[in-house]
C-alpha beads as a LAMMPS data file, in Angstrom:
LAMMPS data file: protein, C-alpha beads

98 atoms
97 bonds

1 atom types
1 bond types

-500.0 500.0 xlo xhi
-500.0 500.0 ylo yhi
-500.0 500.0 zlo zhi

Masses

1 110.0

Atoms # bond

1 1 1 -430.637 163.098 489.182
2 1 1 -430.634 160.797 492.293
3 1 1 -431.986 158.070 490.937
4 1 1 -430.464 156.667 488.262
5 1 1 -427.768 156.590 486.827
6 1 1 -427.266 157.373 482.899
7 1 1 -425.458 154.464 480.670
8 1 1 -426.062 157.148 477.893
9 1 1 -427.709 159.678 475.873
10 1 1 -427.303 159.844 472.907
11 1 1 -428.696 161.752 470.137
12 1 1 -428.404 161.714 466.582
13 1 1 -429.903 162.102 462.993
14 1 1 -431.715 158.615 461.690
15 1 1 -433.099 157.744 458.628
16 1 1 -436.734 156.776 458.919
17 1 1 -438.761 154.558 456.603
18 1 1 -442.420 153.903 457.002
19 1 1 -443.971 151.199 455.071
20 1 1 -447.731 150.429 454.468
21 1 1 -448.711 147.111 452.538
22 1 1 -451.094 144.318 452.517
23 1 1 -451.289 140.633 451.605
24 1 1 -454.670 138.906 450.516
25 1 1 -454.940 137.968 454.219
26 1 1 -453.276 140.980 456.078
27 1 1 -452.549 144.954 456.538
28 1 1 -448.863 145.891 457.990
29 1 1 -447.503 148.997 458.902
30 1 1 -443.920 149.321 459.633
31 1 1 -441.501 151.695 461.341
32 1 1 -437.575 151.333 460.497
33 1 1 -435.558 153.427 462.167
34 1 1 -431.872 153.175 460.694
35 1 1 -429.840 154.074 463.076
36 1 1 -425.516 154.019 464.107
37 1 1 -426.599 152.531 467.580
38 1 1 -427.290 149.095 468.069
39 1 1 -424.565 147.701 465.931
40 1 1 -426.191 148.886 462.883
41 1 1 -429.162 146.697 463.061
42 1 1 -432.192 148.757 462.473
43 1 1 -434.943 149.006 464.862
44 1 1 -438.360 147.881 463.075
45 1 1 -441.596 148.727 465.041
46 1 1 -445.149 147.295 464.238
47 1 1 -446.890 150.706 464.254
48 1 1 -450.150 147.996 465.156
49 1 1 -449.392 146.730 468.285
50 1 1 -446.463 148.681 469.162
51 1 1 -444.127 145.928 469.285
52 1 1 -440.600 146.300 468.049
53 1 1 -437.345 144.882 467.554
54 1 1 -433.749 145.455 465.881
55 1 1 -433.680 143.087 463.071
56 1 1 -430.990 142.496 460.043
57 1 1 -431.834 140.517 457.109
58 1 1 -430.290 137.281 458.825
59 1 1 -432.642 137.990 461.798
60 1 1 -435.701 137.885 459.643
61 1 1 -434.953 134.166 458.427
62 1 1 -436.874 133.087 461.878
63 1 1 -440.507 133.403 461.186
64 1 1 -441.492 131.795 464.576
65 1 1 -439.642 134.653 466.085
66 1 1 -440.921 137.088 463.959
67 1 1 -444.447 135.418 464.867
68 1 1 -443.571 136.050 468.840
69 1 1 -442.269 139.537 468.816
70 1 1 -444.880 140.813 466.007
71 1 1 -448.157 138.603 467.887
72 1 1 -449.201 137.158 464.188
73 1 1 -451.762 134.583 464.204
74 1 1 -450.492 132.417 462.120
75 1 1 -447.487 130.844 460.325
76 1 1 -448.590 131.946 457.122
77 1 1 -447.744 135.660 458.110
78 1 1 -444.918 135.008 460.058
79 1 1 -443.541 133.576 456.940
80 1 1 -444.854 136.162 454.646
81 1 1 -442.839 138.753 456.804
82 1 1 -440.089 137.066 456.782
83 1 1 -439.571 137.124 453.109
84 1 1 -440.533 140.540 453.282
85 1 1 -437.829 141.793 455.370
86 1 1 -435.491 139.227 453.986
87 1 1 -435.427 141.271 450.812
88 1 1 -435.531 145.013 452.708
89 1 1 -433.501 145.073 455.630
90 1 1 -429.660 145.587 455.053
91 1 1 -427.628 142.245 455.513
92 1 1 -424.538 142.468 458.226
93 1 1 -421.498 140.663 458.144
94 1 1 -421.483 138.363 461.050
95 1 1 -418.500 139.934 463.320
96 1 1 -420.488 143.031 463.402
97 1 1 -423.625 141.310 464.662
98 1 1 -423.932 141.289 468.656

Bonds

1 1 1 2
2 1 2 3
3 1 3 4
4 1 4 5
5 1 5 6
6 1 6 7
7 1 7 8
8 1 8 9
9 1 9 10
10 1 10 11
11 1 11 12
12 1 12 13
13 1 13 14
14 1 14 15
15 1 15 16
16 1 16 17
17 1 17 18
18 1 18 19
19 1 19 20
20 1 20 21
21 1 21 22
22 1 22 23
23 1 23 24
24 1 24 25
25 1 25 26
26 1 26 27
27 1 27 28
28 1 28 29
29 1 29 30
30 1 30 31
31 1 31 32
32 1 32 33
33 1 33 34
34 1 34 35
35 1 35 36
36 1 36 37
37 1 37 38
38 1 38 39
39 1 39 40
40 1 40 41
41 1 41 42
42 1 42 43
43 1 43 44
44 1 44 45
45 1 45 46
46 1 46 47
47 1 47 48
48 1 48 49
49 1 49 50
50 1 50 51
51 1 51 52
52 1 52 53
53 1 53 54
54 1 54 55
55 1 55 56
56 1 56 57
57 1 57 58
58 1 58 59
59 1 59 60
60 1 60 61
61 1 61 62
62 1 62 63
63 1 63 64
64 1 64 65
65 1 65 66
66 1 66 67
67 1 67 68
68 1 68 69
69 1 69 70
70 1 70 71
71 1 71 72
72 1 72 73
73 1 73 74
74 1 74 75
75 1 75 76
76 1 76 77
77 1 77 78
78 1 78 79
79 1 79 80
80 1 80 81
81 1 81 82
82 1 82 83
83 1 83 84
84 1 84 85
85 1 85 86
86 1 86 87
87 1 87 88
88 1 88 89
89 1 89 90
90 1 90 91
91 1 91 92
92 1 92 93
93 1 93 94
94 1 94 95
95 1 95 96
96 1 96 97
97 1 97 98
């Protein structure tokens, strides 16, 4: 190929978790993708909107950033979510963080 050229490509076997739940205010629908890339941070994707990110449970303790990359409407979600993946997503040492 001419065009470009390939940094990598890669595959490989990942664990997949899909997650469904709703608050009083609010459906989600997550995608986590575990994967050996990305430092071990898992790649979660708002099957919704389409957004994603790779997020570790240290990540998640920004709700306005989790408000930003998911497009909630309000705080109140953003910290709802944050709790949420506070408690699911695997916590990383901080020398094996980017």
């Amino acid at each position: 190929m001419d065009v470009a050229n390939f940094l990598y490509d890669v595959s490989e076997d990942a664990k997949v978790r899909f997650l469904g739940f709703a608050t009083e205010t609010t459906r989600y629908d997550f995608g986590i993708v575990y994967s050996h890339r990305f430092f071990g941070k898992p790649l979660v994707i708002c099957m919704q909107s389409g957004s994603s990110t790779l997020l570790s449970s240290e990540d998640a303790i920004n709700p306005e950033q989790l408000r930003k990359v998911f497009r909630l409407s309000c705080k109140s979600e953003a910290n709802e979510l944050s709790q949420f993946f506070k408690e699911i997503l695997p916590s990383m040492p901080f020398n094996d963080q980017y």
